[in-house]
Each structure stands twice: as C-alpha cells, then as structure tokens.
Biopython code that builds the backbone (N, CA, C, O; Angstrom):
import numpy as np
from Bio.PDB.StructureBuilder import StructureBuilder

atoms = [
    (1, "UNK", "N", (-16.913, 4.705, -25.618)),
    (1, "UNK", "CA", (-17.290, 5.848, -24.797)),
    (1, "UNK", "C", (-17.998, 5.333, -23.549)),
    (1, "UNK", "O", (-18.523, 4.221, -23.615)),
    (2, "UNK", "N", (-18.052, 5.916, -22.608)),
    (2, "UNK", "CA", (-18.597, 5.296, -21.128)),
    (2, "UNK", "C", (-19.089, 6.391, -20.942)),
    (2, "UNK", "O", (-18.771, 7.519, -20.564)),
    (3, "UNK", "N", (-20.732, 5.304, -21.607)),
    (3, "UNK", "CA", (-22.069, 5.442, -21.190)),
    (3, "UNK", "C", (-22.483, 6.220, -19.931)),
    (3, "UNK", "O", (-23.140, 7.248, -19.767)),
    (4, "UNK", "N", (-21.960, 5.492, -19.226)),
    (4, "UNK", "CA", (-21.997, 6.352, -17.160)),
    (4, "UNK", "C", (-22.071, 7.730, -17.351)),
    (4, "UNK", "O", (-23.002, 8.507, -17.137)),
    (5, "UNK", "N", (-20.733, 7.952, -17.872)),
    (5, "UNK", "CA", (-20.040, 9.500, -17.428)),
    (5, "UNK", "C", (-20.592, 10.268, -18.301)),
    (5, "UNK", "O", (-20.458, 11.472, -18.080)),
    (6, "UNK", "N", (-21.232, 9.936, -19.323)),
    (6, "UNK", "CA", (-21.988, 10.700, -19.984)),
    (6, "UNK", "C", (-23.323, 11.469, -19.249)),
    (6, "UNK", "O", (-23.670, 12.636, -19.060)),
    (7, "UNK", "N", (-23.909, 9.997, -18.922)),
    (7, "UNK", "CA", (-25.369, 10.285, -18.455)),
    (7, "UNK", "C", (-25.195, 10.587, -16.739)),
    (7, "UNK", "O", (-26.168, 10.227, -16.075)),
    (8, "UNK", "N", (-24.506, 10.963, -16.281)),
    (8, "UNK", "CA", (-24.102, 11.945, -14.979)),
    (8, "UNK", "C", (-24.285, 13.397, -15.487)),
    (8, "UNK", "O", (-25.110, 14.203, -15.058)),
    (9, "UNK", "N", (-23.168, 13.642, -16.702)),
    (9, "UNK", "CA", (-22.770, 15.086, -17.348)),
    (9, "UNK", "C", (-24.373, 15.284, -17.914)),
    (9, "UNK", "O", (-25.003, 16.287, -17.579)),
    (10, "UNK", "N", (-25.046, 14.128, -18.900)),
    (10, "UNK", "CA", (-26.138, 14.977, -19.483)),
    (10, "UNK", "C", (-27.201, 15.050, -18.435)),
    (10, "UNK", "O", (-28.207, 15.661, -18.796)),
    (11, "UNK", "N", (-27.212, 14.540, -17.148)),
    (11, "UNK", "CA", (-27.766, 14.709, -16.322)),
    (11, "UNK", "C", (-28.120, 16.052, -15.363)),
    (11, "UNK", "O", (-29.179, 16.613, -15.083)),
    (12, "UNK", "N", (-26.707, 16.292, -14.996)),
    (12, "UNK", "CA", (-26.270, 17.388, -14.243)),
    (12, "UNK", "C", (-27.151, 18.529, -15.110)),
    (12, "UNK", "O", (-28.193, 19.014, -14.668)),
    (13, "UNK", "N", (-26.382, 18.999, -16.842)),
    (13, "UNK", "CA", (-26.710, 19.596, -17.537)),
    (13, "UNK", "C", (-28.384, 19.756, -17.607)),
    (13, "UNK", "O", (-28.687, 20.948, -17.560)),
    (14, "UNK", "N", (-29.272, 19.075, -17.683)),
    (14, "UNK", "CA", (-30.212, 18.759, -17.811)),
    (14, "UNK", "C", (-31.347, 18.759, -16.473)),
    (14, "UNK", "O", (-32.564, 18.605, -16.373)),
    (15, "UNK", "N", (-30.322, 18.998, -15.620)),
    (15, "UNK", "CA", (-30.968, 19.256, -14.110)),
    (15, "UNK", "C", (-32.112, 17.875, -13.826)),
    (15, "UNK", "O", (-33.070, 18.129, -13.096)),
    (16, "UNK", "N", (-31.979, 16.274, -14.473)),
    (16, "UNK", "CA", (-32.588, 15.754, -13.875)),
    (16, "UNK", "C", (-31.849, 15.272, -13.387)),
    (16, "UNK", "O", (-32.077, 14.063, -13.350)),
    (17, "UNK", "N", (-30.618, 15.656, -12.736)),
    (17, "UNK", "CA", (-29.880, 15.695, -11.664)),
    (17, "UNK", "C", (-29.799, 16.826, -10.697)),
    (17, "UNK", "O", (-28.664, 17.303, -10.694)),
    (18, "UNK", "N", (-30.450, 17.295, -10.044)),
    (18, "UNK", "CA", (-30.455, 18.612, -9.458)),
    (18, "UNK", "C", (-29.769, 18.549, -8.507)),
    (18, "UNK", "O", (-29.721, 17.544, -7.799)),
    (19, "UNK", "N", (-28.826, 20.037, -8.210)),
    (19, "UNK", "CA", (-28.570, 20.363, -7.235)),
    (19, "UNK", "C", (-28.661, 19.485, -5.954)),
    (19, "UNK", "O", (-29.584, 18.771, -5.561)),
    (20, "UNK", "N", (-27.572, 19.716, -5.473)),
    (20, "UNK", "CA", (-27.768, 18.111, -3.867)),
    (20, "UNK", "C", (-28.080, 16.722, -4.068)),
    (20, "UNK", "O", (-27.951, 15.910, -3.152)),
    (21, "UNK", "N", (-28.391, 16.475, -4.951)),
    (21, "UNK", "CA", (-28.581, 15.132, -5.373)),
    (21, "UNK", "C", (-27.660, 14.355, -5.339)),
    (21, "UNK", "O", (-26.646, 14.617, -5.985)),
    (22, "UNK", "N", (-27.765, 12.989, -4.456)),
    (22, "UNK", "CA", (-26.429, 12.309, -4.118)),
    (22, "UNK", "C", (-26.349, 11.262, -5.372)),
    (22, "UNK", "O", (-27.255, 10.640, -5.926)),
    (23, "UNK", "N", (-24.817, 11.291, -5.645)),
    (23, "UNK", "CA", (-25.113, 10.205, -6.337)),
    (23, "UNK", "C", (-24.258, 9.112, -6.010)),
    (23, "UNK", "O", (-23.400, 9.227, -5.134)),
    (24, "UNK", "N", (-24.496, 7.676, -6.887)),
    (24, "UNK", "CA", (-24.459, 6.820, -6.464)),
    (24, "UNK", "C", (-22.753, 6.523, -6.016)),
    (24, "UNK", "O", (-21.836, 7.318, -6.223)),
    (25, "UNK", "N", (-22.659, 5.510, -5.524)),
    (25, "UNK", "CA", (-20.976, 5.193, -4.930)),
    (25, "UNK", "C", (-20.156, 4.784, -6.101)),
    (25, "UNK", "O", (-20.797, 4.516, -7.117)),
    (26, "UNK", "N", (-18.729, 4.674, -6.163)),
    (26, "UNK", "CA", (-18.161, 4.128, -7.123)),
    (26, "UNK", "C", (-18.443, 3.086, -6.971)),
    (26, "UNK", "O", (-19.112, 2.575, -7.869)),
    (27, "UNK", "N", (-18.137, 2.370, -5.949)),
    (27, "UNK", "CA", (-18.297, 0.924, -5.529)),
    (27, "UNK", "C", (-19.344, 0.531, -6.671)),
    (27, "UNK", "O", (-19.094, -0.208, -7.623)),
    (28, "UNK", "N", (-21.088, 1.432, -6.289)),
    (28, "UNK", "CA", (-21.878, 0.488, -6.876)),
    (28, "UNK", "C", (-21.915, 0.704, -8.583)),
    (28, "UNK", "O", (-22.536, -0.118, -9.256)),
    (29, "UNK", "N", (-21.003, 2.204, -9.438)),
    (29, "UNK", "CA", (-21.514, 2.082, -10.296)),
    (29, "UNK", "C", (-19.989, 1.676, -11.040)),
    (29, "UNK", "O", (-19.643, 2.306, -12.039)),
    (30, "UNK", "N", (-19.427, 0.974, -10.677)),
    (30, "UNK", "CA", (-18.058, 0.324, -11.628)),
    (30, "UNK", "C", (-18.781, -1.260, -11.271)),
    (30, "UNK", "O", (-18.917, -1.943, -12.286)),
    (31, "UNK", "N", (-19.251, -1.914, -9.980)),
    (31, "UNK", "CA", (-19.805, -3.087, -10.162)),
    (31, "UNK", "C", (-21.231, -3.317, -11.404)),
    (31, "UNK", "O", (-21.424, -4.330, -12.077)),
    (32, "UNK", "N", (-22.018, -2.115, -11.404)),
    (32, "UNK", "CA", (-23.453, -1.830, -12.146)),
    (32, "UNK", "C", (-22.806, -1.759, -14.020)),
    (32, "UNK", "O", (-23.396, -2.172, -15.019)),
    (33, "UNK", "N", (-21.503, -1.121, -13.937)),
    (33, "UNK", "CA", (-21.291, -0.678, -15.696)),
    (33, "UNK", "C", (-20.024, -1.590, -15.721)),
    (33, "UNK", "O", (-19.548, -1.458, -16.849)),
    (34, "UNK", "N", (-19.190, -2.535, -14.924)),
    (34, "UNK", "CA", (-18.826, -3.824, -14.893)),
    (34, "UNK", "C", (-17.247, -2.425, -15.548)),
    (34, "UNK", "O", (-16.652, -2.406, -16.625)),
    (35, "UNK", "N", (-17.176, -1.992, -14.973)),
    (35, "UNK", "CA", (-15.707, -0.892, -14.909)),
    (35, "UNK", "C", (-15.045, -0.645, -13.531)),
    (35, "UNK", "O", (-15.665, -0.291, -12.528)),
    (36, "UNK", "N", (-13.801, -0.860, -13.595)),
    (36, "UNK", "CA", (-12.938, -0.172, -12.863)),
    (36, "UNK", "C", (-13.116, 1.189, -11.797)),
    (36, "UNK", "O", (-13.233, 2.381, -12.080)),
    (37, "UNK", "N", (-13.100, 0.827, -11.098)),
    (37, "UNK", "CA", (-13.159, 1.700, -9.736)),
    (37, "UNK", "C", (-12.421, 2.871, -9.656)),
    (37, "UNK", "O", (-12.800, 3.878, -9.058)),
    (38, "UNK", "N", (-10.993, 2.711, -10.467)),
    (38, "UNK", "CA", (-10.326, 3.458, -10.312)),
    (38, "UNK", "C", (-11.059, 4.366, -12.124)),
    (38, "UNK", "O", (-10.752, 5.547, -12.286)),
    (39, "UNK", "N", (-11.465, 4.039, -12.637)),
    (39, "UNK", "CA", (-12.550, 5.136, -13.712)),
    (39, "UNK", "C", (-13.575, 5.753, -13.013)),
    (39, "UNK", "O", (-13.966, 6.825, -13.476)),
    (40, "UNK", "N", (-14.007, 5.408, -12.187)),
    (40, "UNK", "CA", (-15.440, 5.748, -11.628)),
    (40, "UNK", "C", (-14.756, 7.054, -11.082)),
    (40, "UNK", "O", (-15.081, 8.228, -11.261)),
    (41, "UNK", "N", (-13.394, 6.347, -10.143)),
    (41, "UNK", "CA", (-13.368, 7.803, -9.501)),
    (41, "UNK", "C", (-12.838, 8.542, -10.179)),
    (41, "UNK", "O", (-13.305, 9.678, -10.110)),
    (42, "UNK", "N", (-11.815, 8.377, -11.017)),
    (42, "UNK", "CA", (-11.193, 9.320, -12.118)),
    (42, "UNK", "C", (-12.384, 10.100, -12.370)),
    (42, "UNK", "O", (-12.467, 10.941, -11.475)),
    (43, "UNK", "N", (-13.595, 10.228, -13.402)),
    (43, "UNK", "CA", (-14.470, 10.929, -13.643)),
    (43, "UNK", "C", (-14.833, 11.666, -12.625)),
    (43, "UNK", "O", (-14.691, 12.889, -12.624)),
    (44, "UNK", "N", (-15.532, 10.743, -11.279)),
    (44, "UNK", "CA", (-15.565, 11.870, -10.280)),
    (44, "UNK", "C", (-14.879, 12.947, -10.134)),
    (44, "UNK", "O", (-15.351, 14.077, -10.258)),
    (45, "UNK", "N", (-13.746, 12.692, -9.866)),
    (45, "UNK", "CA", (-12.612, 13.459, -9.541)),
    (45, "UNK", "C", (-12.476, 14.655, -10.437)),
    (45, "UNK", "O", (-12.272, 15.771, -9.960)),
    (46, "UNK", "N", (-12.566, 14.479, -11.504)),
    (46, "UNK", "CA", (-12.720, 15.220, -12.685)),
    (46, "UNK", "C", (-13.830, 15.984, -12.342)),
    (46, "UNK", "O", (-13.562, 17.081, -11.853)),
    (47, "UNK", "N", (-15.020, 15.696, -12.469)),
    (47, "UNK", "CA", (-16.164, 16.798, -12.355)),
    (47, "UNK", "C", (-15.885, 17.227, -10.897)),
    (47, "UNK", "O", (-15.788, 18.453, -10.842)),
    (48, "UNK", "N", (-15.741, 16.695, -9.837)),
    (48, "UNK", "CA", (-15.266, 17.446, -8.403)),
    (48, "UNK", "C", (-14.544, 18.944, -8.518)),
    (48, "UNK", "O", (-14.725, 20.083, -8.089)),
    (49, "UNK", "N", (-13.242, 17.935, -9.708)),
    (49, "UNK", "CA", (-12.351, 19.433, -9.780)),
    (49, "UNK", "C", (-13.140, 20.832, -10.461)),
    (49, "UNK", "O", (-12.764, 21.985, -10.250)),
    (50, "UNK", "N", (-14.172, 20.491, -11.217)),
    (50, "UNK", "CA", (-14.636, 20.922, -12.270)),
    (50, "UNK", "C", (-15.676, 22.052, -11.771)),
    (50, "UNK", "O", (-16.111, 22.968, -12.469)),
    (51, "UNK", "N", (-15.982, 21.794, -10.413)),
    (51, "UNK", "CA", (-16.993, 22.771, -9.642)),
    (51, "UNK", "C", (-18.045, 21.661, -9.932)),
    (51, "UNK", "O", (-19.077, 22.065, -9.396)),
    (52, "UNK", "N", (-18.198, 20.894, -10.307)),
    (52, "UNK", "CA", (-19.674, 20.218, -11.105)),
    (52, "UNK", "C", (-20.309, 19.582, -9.576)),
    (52, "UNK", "O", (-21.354, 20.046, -9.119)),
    (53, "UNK", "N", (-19.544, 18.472, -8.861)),
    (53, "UNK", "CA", (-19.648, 17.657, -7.814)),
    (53, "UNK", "C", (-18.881, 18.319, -6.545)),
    (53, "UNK", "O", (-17.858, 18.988, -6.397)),
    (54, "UNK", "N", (-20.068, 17.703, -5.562)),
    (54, "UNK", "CA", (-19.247, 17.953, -4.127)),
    (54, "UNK", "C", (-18.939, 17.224, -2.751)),
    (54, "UNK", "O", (-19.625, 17.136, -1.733)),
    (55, "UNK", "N", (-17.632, 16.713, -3.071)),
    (55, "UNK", "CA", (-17.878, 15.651, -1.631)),
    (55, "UNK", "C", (-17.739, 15.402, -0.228)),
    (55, "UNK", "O", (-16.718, 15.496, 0.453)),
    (56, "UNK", "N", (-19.087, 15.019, 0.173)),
    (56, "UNK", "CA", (-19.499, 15.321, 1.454)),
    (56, "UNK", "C", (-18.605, 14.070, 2.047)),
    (56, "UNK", "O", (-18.963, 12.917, 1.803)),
    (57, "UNK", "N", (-17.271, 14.374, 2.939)),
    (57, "UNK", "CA", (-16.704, 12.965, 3.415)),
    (57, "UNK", "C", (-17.582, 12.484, 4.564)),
    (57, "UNK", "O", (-18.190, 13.176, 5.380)),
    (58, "UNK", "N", (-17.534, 11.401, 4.480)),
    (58, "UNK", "CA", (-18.490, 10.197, 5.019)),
    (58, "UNK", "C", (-19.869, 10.237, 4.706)),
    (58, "UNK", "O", (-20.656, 9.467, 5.256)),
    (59, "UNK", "N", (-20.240, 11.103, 3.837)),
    (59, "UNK", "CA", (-21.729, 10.932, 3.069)),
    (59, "UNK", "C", (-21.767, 10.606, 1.298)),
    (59, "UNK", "O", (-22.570, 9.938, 0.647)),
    (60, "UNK", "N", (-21.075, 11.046, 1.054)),
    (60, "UNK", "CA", (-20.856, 10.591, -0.599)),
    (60, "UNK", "C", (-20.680, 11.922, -1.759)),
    (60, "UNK", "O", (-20.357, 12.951, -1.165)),
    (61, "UNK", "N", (-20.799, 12.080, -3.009)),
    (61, "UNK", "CA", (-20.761, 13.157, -4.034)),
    (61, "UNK", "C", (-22.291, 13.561, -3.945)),
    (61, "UNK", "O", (-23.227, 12.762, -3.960)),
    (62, "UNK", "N", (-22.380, 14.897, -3.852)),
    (62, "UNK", "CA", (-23.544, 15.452, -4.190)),
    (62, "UNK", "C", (-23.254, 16.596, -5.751)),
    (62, "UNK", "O", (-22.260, 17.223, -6.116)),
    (63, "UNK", "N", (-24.356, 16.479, -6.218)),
    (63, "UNK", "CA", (-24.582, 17.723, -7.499)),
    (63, "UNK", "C", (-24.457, 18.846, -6.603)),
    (63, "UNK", "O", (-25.152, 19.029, -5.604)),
    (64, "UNK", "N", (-23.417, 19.675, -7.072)),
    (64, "UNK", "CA", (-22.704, 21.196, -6.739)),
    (64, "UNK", "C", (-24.240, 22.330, -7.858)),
    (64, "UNK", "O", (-24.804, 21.817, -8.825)),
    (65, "UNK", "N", (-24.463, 23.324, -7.524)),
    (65, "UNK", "CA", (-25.503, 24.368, -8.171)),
    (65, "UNK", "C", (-24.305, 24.452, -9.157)),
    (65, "UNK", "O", (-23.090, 24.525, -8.973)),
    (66, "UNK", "N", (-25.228, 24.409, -10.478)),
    (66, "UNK", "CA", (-24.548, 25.095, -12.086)),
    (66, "UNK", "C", (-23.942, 26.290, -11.916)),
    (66, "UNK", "O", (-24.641, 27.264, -11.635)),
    (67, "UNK", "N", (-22.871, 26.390, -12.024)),
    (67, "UNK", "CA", (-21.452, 27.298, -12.277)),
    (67, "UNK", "C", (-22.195, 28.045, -14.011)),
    (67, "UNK", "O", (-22.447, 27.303, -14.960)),
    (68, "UNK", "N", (-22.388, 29.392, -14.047)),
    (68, "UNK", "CA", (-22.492, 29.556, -16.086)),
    (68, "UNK", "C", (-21.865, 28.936, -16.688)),
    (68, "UNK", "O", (-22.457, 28.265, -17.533)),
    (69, "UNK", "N", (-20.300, 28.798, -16.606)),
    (69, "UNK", "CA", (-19.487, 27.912, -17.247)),
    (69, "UNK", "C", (-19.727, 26.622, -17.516)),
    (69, "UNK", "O", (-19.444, 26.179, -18.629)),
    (70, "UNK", "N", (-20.344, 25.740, -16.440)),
    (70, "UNK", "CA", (-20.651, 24.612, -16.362)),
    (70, "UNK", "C", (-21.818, 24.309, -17.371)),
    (70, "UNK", "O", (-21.861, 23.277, -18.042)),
    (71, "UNK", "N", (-22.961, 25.521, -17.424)),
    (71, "UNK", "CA", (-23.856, 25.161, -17.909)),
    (71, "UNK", "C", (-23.816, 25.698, -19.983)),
    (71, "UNK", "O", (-24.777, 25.593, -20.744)),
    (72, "UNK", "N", (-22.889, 26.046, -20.227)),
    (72, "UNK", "CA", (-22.344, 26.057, -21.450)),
    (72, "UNK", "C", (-21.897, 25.039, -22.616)),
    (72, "UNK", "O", (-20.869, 24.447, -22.948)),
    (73, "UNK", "N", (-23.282, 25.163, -23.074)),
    (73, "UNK", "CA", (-23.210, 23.990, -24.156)),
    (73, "UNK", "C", (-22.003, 22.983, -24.656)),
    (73, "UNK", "O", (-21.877, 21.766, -24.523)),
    (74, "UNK", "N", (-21.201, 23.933, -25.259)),
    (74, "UNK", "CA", (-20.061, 23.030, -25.449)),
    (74, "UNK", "C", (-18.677, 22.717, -24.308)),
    (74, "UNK", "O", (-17.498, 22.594, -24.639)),
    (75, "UNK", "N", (-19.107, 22.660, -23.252)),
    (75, "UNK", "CA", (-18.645, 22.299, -22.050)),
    (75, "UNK", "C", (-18.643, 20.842, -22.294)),
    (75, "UNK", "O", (-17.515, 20.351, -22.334)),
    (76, "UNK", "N", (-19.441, 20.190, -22.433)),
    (76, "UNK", "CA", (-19.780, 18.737, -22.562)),
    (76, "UNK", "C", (-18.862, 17.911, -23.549)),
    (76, "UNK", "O", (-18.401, 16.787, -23.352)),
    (77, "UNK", "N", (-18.651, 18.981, -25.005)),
    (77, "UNK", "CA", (-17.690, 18.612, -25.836)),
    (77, "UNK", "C", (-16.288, 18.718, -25.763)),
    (77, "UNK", "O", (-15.336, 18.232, -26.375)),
    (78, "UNK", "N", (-16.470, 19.588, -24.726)),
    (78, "UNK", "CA", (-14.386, 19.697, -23.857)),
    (78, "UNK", "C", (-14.637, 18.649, -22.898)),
    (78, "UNK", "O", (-13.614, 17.970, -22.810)),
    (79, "UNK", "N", (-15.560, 18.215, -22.131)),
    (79, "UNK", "CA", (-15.064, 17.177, -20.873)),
    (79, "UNK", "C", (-14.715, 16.060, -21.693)),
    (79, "UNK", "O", (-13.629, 15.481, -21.661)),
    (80, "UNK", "N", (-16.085, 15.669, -22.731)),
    (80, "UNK", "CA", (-15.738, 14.085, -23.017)),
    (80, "UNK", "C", (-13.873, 14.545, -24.370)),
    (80, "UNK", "O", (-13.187, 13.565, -24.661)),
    (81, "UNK", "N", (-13.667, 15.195, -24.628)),
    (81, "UNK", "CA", (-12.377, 15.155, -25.370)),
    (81, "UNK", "C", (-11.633, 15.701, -24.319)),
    (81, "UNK", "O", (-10.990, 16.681, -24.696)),
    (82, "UNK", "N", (-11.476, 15.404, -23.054)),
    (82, "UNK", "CA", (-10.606, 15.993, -22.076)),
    (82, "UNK", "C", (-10.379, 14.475, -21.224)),
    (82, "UNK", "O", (-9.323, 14.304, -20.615)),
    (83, "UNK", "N", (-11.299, 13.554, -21.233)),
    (83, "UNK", "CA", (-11.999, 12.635, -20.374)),
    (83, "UNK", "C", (-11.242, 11.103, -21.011)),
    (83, "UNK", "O", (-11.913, 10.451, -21.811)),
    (84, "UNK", "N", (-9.729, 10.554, -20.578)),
    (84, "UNK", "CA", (-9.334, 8.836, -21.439)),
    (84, "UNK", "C", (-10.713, 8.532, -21.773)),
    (84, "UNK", "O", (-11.226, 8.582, -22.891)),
    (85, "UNK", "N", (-11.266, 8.203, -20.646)),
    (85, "UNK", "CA", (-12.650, 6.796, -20.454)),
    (85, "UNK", "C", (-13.575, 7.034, -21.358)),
    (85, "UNK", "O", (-14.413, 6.197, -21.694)),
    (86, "UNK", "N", (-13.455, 8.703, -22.023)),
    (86, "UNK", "CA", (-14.895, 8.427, -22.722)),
    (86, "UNK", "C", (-14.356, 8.539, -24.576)),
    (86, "UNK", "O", (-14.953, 8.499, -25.652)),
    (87, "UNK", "N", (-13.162, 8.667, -24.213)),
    (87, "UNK", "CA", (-12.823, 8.204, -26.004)),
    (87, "UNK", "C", (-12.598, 6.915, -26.618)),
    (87, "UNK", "O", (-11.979, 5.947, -26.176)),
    (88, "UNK", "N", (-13.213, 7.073, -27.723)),
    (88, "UNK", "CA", (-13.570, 5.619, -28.354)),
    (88, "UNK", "C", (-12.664, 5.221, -28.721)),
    (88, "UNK", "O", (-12.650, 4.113, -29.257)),
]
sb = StructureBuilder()
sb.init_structure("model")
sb.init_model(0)
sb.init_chain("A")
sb.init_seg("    ")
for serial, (resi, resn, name, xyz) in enumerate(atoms, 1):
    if name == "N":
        sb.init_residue(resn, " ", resi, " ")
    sb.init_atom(name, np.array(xyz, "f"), 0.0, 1.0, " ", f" {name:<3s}", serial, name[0])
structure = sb.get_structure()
C-alpha cells in the first residue's frame, strides 16, 4: 500500500491539510517515497478528478474545500480499492 497517498487522503480528511494548502511536487515526493513519477501523478490526478485537489498551472496542487461526498467516511475505503498503487 503507498504510504504517501494515504497520508494526503487521511490528511485532506482530517483537515491537517486544509483547504489551499499546497502540496508538495511529484518531482519531490516520488524522489522522497523512492516511487515513480508517473504514481505520484496518477494519484494526483485521481484526487484532482475527484474534486479533492486543485491545479494551479505554474503554481502547483492545492487542497480544493471538502465536497460532503468527499468528506464521507467510507470514501477513503472506495479510493484506496479504486487506487492500483495502494493495493497490496
């Protein structure tokens, strides 16, 4: 399971990711969790589509405001069984 994409999602969820909060580049977090670039953005891409993330071109992904849907408990248990990278 990849650790990362978890702790983005339980982040977001958990709002110690709040709203506007940029987060980090793929670049630095596939070099930081020693993964593929093209996972980093897959996930992105995924929560982007998801309403979750929002990207500012030429500034980076910011945290999008909680959607109800988004903030629905077992939301978390459809991304990671929706998500290759995070099945074991």
């Amino acid at each position: 399971m990849s650790n990362w994409f978890v702790k983005v999602m339980l982040g977001i969820l958990s709002e110690d990711l709040p709203a506007g909060h940029k987060l980090p580049s793929i670049r630095s977090l596939a070099r930081r969790y020693q993964i593929h670039s093209n996972t980093v953005s897959a996930a992105y891409r995924d929560l982007e589509d998801r309403g979750w993330l929002e990207l500012r071109r030429g500034s980076g992904l910011y945290v999008r405001p909680l959607q109800s849907s988004a903030a629905d408990p077992g939301e978390l248990d459809v991304l990671l069984a929706e998500f290759p990278a995070c099945r074991s």
